[in-house]
N, C-alpha and C positions, 0 to 999 in steps of 0.2 A: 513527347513521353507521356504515356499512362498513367495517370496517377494509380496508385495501391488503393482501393477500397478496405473500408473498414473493419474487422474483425467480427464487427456485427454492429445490427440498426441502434443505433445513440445519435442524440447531439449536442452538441459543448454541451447547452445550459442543460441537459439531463446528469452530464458529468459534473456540473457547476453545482447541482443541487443536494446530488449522493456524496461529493466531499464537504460540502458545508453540512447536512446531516449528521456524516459519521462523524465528523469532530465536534458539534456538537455533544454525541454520544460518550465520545472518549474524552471530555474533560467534565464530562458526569461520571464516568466509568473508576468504581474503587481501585481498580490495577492498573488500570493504560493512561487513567490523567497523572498519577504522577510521574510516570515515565515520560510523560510529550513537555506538562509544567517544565520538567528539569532540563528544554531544551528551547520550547516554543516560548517566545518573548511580544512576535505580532502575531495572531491569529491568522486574520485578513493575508496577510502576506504568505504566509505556510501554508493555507488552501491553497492560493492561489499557484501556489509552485507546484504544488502535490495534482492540482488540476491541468496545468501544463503536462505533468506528466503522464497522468491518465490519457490524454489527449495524446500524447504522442504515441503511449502504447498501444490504444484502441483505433483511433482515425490517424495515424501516423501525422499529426501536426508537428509542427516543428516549435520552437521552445521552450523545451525545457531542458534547463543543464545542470550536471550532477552525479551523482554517483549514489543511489539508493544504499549498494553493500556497503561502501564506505560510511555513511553519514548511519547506519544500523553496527554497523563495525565498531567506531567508532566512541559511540554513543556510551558506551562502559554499566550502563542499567538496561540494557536491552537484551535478555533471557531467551532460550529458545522455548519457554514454558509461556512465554507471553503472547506465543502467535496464534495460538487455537481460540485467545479471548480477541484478539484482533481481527482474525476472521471471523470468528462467530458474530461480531459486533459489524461488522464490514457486511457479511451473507444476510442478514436480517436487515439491513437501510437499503442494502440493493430490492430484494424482494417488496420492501413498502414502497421503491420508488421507484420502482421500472415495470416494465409489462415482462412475464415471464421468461422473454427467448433476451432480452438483453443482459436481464439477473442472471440468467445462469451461464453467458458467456461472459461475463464481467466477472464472477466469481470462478470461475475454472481460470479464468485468466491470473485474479486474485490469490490463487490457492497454489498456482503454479513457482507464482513470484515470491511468493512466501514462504513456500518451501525452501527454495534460494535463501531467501535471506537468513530465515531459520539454522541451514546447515552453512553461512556464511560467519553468524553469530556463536553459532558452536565452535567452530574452528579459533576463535578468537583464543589467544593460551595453550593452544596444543603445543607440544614440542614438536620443532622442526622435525618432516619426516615421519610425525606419528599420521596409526591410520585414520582417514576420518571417520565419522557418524555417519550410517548413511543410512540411516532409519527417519 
C-alpha cells in the first residue's frame, strides 16, 4: 500500500516549532491567553497533542486522538469573534517560520478548519431545528 503524501513540503520539527511559537504567542495574547489559561493546565503536553494533530492533518501521521469540535464546543468561552485573532496570530508564526509555499498551505488548511470550528461554536444554544449561520 502507498502511503498518502503530504498536503505540502513540512517536517515534524517544522510543525514542532510553529505550535510551540504560536502558543507562545497565545498566552501573551490579551484575548486568546485567557481562553486557553481557562483550560490548558500542562503547556508541554497541549503542544504536543495539538502537534500530533497537525501531523495527522498535514503528513497524515497517525496519533492523535480527539475531537477539535467537541473540546471547541465544549469549551463554554470560546466565541465565534475569537477566530480572526486566532488565525491572524496562527497566519503571522507561519509566515516567520516556514518558507512561503508551506505558510500558505498550512494556513488555507488553518483557515479551512476554523471556519468549522467557528460555525461549530456558533451552533452551540441554537434551538433544535433553527437555521444555522452560514456566513
Amino acid at each position: 500500500m502507498t502511503a498518502i503524501p503530504p498536503r505540502f513540503e513540512i517536517t515534524e520539527a517544522e510543525i514542532d516549532l510553529v505550535v510551540q511559537r504560536f502558543y507562545r504567542r497565545v498566552r501573551a495574547h490579551p484575548e486568546l491567553a485567557p481562553i486557553f489559561a481557562a483550560h490548558v493546565t500542562d503547556w508541554p503536553a497541549h503542544e504536543a497533542k495539538i502537534a500530533r494533530f497537525w501531523k495527522g492533518a498535514i503528513l497524515h501521521a497517525p496519533g492523535y486522538e480527539g475531537s477539535p469540535m467537541m473540546a471547541h464546543r465544549r469549551a463554554g468561552n470560546v466565541a465565534p469573534g475569537h477566530f480572526p485573532d486566532w488565525l491572524g496570530t496562527f497566519d503571522a508564526v507561519l509566515k516567520q517560520s516556514l518558507a512561503p509555499e508551506a505558510a500558505a498551505g498550512w494556513s488555507a488548511l488553518a483557515h479551512r478548519i476554523g471556519l468549522g470550528l467557528r460555525q461549530g461554536v456558533e451552533d452551540v444554544g441554537r434551538a433544535p431545528g433553527a437555521a444555522p449561520n452560514l456566513r
